[in-house]
ZAKOLRO-181846 format. One line per 4 residues: their letters; for each residue x, z, y of C-alpha. Coordinates in Angstrom, 1 decimal, decimal comma. Layout:
! ZAKOLRO-181846
A) X:Z:Y | ... $
This chain:
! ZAKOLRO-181846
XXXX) -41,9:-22,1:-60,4 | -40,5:-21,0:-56,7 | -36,6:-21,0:-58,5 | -37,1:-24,5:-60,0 $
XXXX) -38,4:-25,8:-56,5 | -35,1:-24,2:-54,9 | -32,4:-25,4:-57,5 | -34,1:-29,0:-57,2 $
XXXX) -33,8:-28,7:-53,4 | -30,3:-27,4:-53,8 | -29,5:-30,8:-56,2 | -30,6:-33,0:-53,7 $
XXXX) -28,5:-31,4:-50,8 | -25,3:-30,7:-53,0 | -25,3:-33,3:-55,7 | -22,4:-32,7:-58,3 $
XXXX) -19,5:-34,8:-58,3 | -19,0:-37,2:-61,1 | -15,8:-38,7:-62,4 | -16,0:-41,4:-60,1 $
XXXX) -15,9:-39,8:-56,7 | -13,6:-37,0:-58,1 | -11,5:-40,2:-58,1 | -11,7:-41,3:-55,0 $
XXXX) -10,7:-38,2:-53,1 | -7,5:-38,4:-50,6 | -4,3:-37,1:-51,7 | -4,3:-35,9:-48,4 $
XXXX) -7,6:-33,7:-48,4 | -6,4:-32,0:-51,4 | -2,4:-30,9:-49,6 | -4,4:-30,0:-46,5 $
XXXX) -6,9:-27,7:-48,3 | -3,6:-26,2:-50,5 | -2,2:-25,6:-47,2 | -4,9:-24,0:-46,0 $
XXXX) -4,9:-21,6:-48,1 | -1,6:-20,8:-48,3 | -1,8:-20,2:-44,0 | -4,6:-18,1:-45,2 $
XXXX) -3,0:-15,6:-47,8 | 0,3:-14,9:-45,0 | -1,9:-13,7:-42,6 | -3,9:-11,9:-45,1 $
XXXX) -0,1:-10,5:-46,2 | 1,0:-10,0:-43,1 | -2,0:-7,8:-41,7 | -2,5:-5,7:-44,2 $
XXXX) 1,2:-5,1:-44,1 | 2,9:-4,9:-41,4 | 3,3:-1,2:-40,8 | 5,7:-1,3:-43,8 $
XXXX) 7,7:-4,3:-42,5 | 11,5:-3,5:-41,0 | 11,3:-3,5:-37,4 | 13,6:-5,3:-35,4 $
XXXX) 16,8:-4,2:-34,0 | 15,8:-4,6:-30,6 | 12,4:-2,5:-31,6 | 14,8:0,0:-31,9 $
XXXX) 17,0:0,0:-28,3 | 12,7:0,5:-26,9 | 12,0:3,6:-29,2 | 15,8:5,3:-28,2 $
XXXX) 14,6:4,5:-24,7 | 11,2:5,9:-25,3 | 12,1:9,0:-27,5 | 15,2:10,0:-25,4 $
XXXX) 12,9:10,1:-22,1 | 11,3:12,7:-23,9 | 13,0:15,2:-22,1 | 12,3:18,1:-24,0 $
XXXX) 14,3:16,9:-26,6 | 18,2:17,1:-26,2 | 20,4:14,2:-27,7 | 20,7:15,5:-30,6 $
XXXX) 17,5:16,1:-31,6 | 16,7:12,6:-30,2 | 19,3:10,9:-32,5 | 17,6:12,8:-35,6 $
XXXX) 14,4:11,8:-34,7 | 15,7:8,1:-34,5 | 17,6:7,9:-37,2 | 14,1:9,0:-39,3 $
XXXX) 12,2:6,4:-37,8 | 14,8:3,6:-38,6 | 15,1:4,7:-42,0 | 11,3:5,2:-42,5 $
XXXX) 11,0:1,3:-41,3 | 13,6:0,3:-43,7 | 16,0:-0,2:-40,9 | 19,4:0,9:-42,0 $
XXXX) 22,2:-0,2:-39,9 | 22,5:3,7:-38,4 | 25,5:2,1:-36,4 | 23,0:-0,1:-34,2 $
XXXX) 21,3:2,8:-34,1 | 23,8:5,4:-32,5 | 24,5:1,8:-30,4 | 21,0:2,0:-29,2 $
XXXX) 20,5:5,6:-28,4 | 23,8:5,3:-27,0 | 22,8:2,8:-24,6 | 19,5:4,5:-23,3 $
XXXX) 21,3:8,0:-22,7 | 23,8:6,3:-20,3 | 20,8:3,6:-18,5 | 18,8:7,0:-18,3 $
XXXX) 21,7:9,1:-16,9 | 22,8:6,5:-15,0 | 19,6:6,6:-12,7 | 19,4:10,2:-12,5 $
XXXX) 23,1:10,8:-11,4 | 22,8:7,9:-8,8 | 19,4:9,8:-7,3 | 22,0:12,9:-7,4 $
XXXX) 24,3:11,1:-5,3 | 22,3:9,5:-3,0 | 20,8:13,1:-1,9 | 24,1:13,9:-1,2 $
XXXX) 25,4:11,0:0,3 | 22,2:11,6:3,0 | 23,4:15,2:3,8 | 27,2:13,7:4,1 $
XXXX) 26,0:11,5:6,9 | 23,6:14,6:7,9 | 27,1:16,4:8,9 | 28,7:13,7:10,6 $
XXXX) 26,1:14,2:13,6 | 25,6:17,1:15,9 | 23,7:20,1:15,0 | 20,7:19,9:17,3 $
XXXX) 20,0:23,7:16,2 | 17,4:22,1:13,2 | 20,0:22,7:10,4 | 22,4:25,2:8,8 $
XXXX) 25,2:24,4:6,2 | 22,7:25,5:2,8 | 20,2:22,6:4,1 | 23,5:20,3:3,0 $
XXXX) 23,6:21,0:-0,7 | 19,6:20,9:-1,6 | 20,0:17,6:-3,8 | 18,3:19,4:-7,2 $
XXXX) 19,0:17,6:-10,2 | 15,8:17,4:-12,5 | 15,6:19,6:-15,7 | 12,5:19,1:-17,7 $
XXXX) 11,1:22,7:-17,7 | 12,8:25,4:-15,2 | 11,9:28,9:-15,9 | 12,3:32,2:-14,1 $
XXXX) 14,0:35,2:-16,1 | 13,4:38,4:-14,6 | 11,0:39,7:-11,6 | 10,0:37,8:-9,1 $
XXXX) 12,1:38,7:-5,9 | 16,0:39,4:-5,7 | 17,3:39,9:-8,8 | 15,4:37,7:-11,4 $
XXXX) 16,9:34,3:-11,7 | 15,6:30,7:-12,5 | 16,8:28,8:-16,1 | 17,1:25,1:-16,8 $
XXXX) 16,0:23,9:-19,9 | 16,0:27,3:-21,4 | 14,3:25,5:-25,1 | 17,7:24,0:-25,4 $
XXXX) 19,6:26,9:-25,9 | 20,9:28,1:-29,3 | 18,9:31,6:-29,4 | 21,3:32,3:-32,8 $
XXXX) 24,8:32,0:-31,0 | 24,3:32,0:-27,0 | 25,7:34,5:-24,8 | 25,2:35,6:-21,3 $
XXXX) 27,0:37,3:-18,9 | 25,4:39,3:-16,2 | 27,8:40,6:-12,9 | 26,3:42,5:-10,3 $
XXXX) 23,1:43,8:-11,6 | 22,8:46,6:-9,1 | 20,8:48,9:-11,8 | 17,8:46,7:-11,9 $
XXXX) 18,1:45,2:-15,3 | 14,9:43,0:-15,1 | 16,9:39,3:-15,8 | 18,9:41,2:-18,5 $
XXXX) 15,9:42,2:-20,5 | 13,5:39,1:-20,0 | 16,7:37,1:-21,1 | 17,3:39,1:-23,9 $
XXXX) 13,4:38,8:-24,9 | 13,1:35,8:-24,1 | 16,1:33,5:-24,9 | 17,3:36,0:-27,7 $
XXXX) 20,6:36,0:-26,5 | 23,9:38,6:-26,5 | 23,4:39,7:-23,4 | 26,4:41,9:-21,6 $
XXXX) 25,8:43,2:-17,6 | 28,9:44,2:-15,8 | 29,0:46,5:-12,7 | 31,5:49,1:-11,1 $
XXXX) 29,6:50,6:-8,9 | 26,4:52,2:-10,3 | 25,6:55,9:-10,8 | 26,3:57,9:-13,4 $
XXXX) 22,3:58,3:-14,2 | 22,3:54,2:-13,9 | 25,3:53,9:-16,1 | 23,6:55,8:-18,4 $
XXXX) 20,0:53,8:-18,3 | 21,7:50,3:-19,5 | 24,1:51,8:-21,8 | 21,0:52,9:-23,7 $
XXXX) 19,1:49,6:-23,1 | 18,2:48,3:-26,5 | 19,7:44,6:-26,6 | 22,0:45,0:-23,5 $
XXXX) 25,9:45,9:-23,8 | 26,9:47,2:-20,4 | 30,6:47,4:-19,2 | 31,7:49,1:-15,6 $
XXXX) 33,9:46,5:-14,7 | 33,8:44,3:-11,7 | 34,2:40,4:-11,5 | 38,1:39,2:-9,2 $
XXXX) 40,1:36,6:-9,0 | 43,2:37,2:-11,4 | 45,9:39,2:-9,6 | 43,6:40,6:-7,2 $
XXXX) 42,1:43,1:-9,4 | 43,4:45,8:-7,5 | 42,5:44,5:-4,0 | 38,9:44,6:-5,7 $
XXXX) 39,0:48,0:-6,9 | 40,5:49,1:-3,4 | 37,6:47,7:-1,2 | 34,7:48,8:-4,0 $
XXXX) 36,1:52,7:-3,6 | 36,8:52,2:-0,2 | 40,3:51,8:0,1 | 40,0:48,7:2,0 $
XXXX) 37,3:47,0:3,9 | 37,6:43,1:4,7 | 34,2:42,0:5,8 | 35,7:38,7:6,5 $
XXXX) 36,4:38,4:2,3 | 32,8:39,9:1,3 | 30,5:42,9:1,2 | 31,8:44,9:-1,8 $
XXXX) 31,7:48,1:0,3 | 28,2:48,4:0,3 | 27,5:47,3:-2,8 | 29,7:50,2:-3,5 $
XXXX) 27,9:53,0:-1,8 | 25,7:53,2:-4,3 | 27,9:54,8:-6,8 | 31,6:56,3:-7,4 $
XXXX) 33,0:52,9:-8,2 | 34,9:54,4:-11,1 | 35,1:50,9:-12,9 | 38,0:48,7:-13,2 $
XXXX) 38,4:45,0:-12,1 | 39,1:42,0:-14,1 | 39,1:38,2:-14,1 | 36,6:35,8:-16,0 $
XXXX) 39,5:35,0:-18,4 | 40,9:38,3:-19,4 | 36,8:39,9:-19,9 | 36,1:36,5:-22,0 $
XXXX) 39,1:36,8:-24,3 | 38,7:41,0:-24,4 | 35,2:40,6:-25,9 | 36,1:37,7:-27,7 $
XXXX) 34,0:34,8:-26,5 | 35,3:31,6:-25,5 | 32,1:29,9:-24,2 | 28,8:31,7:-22,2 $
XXXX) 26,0:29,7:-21,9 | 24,7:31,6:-18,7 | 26,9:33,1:-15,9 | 24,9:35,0:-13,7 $
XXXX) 26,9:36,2:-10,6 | 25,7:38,4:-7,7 | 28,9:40,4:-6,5 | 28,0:40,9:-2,9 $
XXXX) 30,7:38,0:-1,4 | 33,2:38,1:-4,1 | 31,9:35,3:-5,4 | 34,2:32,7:-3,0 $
XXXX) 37,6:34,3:-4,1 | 36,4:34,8:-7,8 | 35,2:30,7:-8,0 | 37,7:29,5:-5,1 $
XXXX) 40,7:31,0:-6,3 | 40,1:31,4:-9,7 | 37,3:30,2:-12,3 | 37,2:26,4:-10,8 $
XXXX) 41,5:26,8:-10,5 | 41,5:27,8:-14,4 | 39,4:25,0:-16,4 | 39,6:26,3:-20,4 $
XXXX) 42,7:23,8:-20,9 | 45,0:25,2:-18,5 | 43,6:29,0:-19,1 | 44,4:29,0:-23,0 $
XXXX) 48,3:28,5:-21,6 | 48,1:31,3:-19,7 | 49,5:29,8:-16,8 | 48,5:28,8:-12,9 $
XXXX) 46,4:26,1:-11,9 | 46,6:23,0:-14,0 | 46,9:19,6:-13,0 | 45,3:18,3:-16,5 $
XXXX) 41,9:19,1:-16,2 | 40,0:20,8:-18,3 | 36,4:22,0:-18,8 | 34,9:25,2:-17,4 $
XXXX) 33,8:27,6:-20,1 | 30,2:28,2:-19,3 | 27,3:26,2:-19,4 | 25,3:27,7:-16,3 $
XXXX) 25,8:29,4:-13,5 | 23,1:31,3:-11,6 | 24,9:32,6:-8,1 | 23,8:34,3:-4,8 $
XXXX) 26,1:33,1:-1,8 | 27,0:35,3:1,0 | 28,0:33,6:4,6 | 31,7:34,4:4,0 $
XXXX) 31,8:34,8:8,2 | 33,8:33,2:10,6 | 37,1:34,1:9,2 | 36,3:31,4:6,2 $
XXXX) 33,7:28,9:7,6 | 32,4:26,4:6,2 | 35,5:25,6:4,2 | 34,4:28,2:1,0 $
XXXX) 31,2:26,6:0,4 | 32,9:23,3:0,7 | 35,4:23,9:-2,1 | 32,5:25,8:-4,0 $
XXXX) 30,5:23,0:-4,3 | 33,7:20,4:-4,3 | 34,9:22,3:-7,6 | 31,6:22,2:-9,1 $
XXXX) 30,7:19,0:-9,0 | 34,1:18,3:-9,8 | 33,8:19,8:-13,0 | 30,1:18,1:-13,9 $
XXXX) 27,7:20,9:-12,6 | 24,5:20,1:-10,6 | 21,6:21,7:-8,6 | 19,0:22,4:-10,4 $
XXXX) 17,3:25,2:-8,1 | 17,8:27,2:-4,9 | 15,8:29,5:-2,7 | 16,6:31,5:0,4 $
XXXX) 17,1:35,4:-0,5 | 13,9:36,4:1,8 | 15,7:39,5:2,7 | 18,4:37,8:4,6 $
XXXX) 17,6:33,9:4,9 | 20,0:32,8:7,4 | 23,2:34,0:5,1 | 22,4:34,8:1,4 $
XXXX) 21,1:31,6:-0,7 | 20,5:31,7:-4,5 | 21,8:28,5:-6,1 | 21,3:27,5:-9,3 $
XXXX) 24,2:25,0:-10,9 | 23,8:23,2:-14,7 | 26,9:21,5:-16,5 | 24,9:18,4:-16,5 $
XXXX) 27,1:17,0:-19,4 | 26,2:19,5:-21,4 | 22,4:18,2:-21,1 | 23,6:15,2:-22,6 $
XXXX) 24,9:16,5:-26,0 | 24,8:19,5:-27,3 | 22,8:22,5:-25,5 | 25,9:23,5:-24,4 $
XXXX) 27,4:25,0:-27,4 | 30,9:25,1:-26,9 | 31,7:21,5:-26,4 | 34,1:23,3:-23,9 $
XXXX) 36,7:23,6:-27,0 | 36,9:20,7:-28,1 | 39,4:19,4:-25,1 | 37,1:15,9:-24,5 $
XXXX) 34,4:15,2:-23,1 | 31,3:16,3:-24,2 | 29,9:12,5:-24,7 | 32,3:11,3:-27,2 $
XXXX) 30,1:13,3:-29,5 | 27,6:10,6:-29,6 | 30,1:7,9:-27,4 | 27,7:6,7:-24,5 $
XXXX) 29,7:4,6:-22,1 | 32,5:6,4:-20,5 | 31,3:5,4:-17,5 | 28,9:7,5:-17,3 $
XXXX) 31,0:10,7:-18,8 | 33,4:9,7:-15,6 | 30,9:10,0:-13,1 | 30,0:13,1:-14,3 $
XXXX) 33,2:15,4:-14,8 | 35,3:13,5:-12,8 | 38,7:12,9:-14,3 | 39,8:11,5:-11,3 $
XXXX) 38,5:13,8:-8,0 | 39,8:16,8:-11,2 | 43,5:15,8:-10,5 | 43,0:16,3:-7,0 $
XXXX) 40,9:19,3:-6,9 | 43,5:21,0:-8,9 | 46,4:19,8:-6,9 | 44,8:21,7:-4,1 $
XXXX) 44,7:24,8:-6,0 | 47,9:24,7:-4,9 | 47,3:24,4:-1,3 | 47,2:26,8:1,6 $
XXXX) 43,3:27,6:2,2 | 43,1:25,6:5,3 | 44,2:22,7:3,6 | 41,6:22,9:1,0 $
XXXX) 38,9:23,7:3,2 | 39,6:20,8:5,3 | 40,2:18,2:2,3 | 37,2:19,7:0,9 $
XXXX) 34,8:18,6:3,8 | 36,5:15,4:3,4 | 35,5:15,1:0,1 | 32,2:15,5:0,9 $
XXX) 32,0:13,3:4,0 | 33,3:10,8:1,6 | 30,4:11,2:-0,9 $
């Protein structure tokens, strides 16, 4: 009885339709409600499918911005990671994509190189004025360029050394060399522990009993040869046995006290091609003073190109065959100045290399400094692995915009750099100070 009442109720509210008012509805009514329901079924589509649809092309210039500011990736495993997104969205065109990625690596770079700059630019006008006794020359070159992780190999103290970006090396192929290590092997055996790399430590000067302790070093191949300039191998060897002494040059003499210094002398190029490597993804220099012949006069003079000729100083350019360089600078005294840190860091930056890290050497802070330098081009391909060979740049790999490869190595300031290889050493040093007032 209660479901009769309703339906009756429901009949009077709701009456059917006959024939005749089915009739006399609007053409109109009836496209509107068909439209209706077709807005209704897109939307329906569309929401419950949009994950699957192919994003847009500019979708994909925001994701290489957004994955490549992922810093602990390095290009390359940014570009894989892109190209599998564009594919999983169905978006194909893996030309647009390299276009993309390319683009956000030289914005990115772009803004980090002019930070670089400007910190220098600040300590250029620093020099211009008079010292009121605040300052000394190491508080110029403090502009640290920004790795994403930084990490210290070896003790804490002299002789352990900081790392940029050490995930980014190849732990299957990398190689480091290791000069000066004074019998304390403590970088040597974090680094090969820790990075996995061939690890070779030079000295001339240690004991026998030292000589002996990292010849049997698990992991660690250890030479007795010093680190000079080519065709001052024998000056080197001289001053280490005590044949000479030239505290204006460096401090080899002490560092030789504490052996015979029975081992020979030879340049970067000659122990590089003798143990048959033509790349090193870590240099790690501390020769007591050396260093400013060894770099000066030498290493930054001899860029891969011109060394494979076997000749002097190229005017080509070139690139320099490692891919950091971990040194401690000595005051080189009055008899060199200013001018040898000048060139140092002229040469450098010449070449593409950055400060990543530097700390005073507590046991003498007024004249020994440990700097840190990356290739900073290298960041932006490959880890470093041997782009150095390939006689271009290392962004051609993935072809940013050259302007960006040129601000880095420097094809231009290269040709003069070079040119002054040539130069009497007063003539360096003083175009080398220009070069940095002119930053």
């Amino acid at each position: 009885h209660h479901l009769a009442s309703m339906r009756r109720a429901q009949h009077a509210a709701f009456p059917p339709l006959g024939k005749d008012k089915i009739r006399n509805i609007s053409p109109w009514a009836v496209c509107g409600a068909l439209a209706a329901i077709t807005t209704l079924t897109h939307l329906a589509v569309f929401f419950f499918t949009w994950e699957t649809q192919p994003h847009h092309p500019e979708e994909v210039d925001v994701l290489a911005s957004l994955v490549h500011h992922d810093r602990r990736l390095s290009i390359s495993q940014t570009k894989k990671a892109l190209l599998g997104h564009a594919s999983k969205v169905g978006f194909d065109d893996k030309a647009r994509v390299h276009q993309a990625l390319g683009h956000a690596c030289s914005t990115h770079w772009d803004m980090v190189e002019n930070i670089y700059a400007e910190g220098l630019h600040k300590a250029a006008e620093t020099h211009k004025t008079p010292n009121d006794g605040t300052r000394n020359v190491w508080d110029l070159f403090e502009s640290l360029w920004p790795c994403s992780t930084v990490r210290r190999i070896g003790k804490i103290g002299d002789g352990g050394k900081w790392v940029c970006d050490p995930h980014l090396i190849d732990s299957e192929s990398c190689v480091i060399y290791s000069f000066g290590s004074a019998g304390e092997p403590s970088f040597e055996l974090d680094a090969r522990r820790e990075l996995g790399c061939e690890v070779h430590t030079f000295d001339p000067t240690l004991s026998p009993e030292d000589e002996m302790k990292l010849a049997n070093t698990v992991g660690i191949h250890f030479h007795p040869w010093g680190l000079a300039p080519r065709g001052a191998e024998a000056e080197a060897a001289m001053r280490v046995t005590g044949g000479s002494a030239d505290p204006g040059v460096g401090a080899s003499t002490a560092s030789g006290k504490r052996g015979a210094g029975r081992g020979s002398f030879k340049s970067l190029g000659v122990i590089m091609s003798e143990l048959g490597h033509d790349y090193v993804d870590i240099l790690k220099v501390d020769i007591e003073g050396d260093e400013w012949a060894v770099f000066n006069d030498d290493v930054l003079c001899h860029p891969v190109a011109a060394a494979d000729k076997g000749g002097g100083p190229s005017e080509q350019g070139g690139s320099l065959a490692f891919g950091q360089l971990l040194v401690e600078l000595h005051w080189p005294g009055s008899s060199l100045g200013d001018g040898a840190l000048f060139g140092l860091m002229r040469g450098l930056h010449t070449f593409g290399f950055r400060i990543f890290r530097r700390e005073p050497n507590v046991l003498n802070i007024q004249k020994c400094w440990e700097y840190a330098f990356v290739d900073a081009s290298s960041m932006l391909g490959h880890s470093s692995k041997r782009m150095a060979l390939t006689r271009k740049s290392r962004f051609r790999a993935l072809d940013p915009h050259d302007s960006v490869s040129a601000s880095l190595t420097g094809a231009a300031d290269q040709a003069g750099f070079l040119q002054d290889c040539r130069s009497p050493a007063s003539t360096r040093s003083q175009h080398a100070i220009e070069w940095f007032h002119g930053l």
